[in-house]
N, C-alpha and C positions, 0 to 999 in steps of 0.2 A: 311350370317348373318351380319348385320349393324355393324358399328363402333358404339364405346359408343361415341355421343356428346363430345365436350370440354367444359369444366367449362365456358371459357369466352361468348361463345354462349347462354348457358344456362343463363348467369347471365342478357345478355342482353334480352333474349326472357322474362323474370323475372320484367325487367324495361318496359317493350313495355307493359304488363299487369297492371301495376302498375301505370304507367305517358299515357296510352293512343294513345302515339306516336312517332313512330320511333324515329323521329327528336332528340327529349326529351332525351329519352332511350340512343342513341346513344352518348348523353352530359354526360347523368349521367355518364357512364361506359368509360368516355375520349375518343371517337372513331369518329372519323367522318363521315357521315352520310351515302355516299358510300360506306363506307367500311362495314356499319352496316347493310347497306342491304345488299349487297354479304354473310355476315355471316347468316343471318337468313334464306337466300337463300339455301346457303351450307347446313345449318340445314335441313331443310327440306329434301332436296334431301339422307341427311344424316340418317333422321327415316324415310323415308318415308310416310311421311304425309305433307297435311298443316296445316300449325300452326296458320299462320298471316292472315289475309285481309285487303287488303291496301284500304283504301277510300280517296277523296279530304277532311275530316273530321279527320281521323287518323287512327290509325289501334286497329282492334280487334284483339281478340283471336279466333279461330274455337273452336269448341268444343273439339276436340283433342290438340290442344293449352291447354285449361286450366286443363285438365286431365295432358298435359307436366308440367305443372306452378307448379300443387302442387308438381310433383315428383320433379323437380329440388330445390325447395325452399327448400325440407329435404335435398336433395344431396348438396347444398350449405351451409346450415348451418353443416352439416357433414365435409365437404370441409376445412370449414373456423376453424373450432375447429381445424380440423387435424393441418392446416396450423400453427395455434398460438397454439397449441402443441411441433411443432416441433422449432419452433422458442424459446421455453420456454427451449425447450432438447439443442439447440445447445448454450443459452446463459446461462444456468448452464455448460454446455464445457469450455467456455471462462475461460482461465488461471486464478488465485485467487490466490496472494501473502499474507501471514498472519505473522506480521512482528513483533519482541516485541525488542525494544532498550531501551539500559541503556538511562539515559536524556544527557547526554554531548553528545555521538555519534545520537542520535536523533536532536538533538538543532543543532548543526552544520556541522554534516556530510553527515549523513543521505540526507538532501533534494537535495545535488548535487548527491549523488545515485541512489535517484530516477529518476534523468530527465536523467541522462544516461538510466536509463533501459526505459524509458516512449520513447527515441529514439527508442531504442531495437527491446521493445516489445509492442507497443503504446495500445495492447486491453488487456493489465495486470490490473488487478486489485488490489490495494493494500490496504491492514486494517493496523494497525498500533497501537501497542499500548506502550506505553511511562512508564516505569519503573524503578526501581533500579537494577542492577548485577542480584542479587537474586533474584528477583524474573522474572527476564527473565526467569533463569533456571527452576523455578519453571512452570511455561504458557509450557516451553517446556516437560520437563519430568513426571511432576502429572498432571495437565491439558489436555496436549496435545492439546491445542489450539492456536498454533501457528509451523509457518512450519520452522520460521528461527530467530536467536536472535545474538542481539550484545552486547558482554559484553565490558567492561573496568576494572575489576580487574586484581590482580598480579598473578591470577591463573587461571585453569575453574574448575568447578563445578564436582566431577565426573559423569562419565554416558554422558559425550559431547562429540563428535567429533570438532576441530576447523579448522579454517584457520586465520588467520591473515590478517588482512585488513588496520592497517593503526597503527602508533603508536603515542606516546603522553608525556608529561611528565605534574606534576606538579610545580605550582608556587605559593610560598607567595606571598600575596598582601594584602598591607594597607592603607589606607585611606592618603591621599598628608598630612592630621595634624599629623598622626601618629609620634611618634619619630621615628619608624622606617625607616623613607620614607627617611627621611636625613644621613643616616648610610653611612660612607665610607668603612666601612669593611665587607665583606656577615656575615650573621647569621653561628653560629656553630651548629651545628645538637643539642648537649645539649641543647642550646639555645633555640630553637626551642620546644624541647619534654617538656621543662619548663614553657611554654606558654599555656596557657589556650585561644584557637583557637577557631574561626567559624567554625564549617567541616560540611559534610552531614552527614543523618541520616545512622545508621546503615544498613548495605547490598549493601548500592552505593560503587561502586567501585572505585569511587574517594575514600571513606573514607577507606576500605579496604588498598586500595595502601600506602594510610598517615600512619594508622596502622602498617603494614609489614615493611615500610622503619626505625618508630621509638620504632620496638618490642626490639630492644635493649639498648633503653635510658630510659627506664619507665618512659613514659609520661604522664602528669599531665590530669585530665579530661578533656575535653571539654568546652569551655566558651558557648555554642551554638551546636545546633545539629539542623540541617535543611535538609526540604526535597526536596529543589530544589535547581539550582543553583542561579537562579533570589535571592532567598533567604537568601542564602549564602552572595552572595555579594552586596547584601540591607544591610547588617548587617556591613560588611566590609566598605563602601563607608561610610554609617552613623557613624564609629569610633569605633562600636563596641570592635572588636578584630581586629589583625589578622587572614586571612582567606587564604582557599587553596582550589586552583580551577584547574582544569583543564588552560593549557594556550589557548585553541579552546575558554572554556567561558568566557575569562575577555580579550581578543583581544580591543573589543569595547573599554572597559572601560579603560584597559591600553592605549590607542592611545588617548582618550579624557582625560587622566589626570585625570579623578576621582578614578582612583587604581593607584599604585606604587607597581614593582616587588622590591619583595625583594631577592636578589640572599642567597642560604644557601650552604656551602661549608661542604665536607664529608659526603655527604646524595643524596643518588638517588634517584630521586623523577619520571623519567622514567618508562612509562607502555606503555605494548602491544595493540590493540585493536580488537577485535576479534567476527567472525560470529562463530557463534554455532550450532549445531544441534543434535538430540539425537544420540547416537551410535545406529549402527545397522540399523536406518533408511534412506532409500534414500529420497535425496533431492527433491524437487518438479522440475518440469523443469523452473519454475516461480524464481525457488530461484536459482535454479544454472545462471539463467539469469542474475540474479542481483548480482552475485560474479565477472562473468564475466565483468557486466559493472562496478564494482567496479575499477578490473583490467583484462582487457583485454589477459593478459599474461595469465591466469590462466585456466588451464585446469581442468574439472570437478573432473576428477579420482585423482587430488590431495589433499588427504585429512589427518590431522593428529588425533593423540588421543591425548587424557588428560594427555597431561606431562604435570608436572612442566617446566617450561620455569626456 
């Protein structure tokens, strides 16, 4: 019993009906024209029929040629589905990272994160989506639409497993007219919780962290509540208030002299920073990638629960 044909023979016996002429055929299908005859040769000898007739004019089909022509044109377009089928199957395979960070670790950590893992793992794919503390947790635990989050509050959320990835503190800063800018002595934590402040909106965990450090000084409401950090310190720079940022977001701005830290003494303003994931679920191998290239040190199986720090 005959071998079945190969695709590439067929596809060229397919162009010889089609363009007329070997020569041709053997262009369209990249093959040189030797070689295209040997293949149509082999064919032949392969069904046992002819297919071709060569003239000084070009080549036909025999009649069993074109009774071949219609079978291979369903068996190629059969072929060719398959082929962009499976192409479809192995690039929904490719790794998919689904990321939700707080905005201070998004804005400034995050992108040297990524190009570590983009070394890593160059065919990762990553989404990314840009929030406050709270509602990372939230995309993780109700949602479920995302594989890994990074907070910046003084706590995590329950229902998280974490790791620790980098830590932080905050810093006053006020505008160089500020009176404060010219102070010889740091701020007193009272001092401080007396002020009527720039901070972020509710659930960032910049505001969190300001929160918890001054739950003991009853502090006065908020002069501003914003929900970015550009925001934040648009308001500060302009003279608003006093504001409190992360020291990763006002870097810039403290080196250009358009902020002024203000040191505050008897007040911790120090936070953890931290990757998240639900308890109980394993991590993607996408995400453990990118813990790794966060720290290299860091072996997968080390994981903690939701303590209090």
């Amino acid at each position: 019993m005959s071998q079945l044909p190969d695709l590439e023979s067929l596809r060229l016996l397919v162009r010889v009906a089609e363009l007329g002429s070997l020569g041709q055929a053997a262009r369209a299908v990249g093959m040189a024209q030797p070689s295209a005859t040997k293949r149509l040769g082999a064919l032949e000898r392969r069904v046992g029929l002819p297919l071709v007739v060569r003239t000084p004019r070009g080549s036909t089909l025999t009649n069993d040629g074109r009774v071949m022509v219609g079978w291979s044109v369903r068996l190629l377009e059969a072929a060719d589905e398959f082929q962009a089928s499976l192409a479809a199957l192995r690039e929904a395979r490719v790794a998919q990272l689904r990321i939700a960070a707080s905005m201070t670790v998004a804005e400034t950590l995050l992108p040297g994160w990524l190009h570590q893992l983009r070394l890593r793992e160059p065919d990762v794919r990553v989404g990314l989506t840009v929030v406050n503390s709270a509602e990372v947790a939230r995309l993780l635990l109700v949602d479920e639409s995302v594989d890994i989050g990074f907070v910046e509050g003084p706590s995590v959320p329950a229902g998280l497993e974490h790791r620790t990835v980098g830590h932080d503190e905050l810093m006053v800063v006020v505008s160089p007219r500020h009176p404060w800018a010219r102070r010889r002595r740091p701020l007193r934590a009272s001092e401080l919780a007396a002020t009527r402040l720039v901070v972020r909106e509710v659930g960032s965990g910049t505001r969190d962290t300001l929160e918890a450090a001054l739950r003991d000084f009853d502090p006065v409401p908020a002069h501003l509540a914003l929900g970015s950090n550009a925001a934040v310190k648009g308001a500060a720079v302009a003279g608003s208030a006093p504001a409190v940022l992360s020291r990763y977001a006002v870097q810039a701005e403290l080196a250009t002299r358009h902020l002024v830290a203000v040191p505050v003494e008897g007040l911790s303003l120090a936070r953890t920073l931290r990757a998240v994931w639900p308890r109980g679920r394993r991590l993607t191998g996408a995400a453990t990638a990118l813990l790794q290239a966060i720290d290299p040190a860091a072996a997968p199986r080390r994981v903690r629960h939701d303590r209090p720090d």
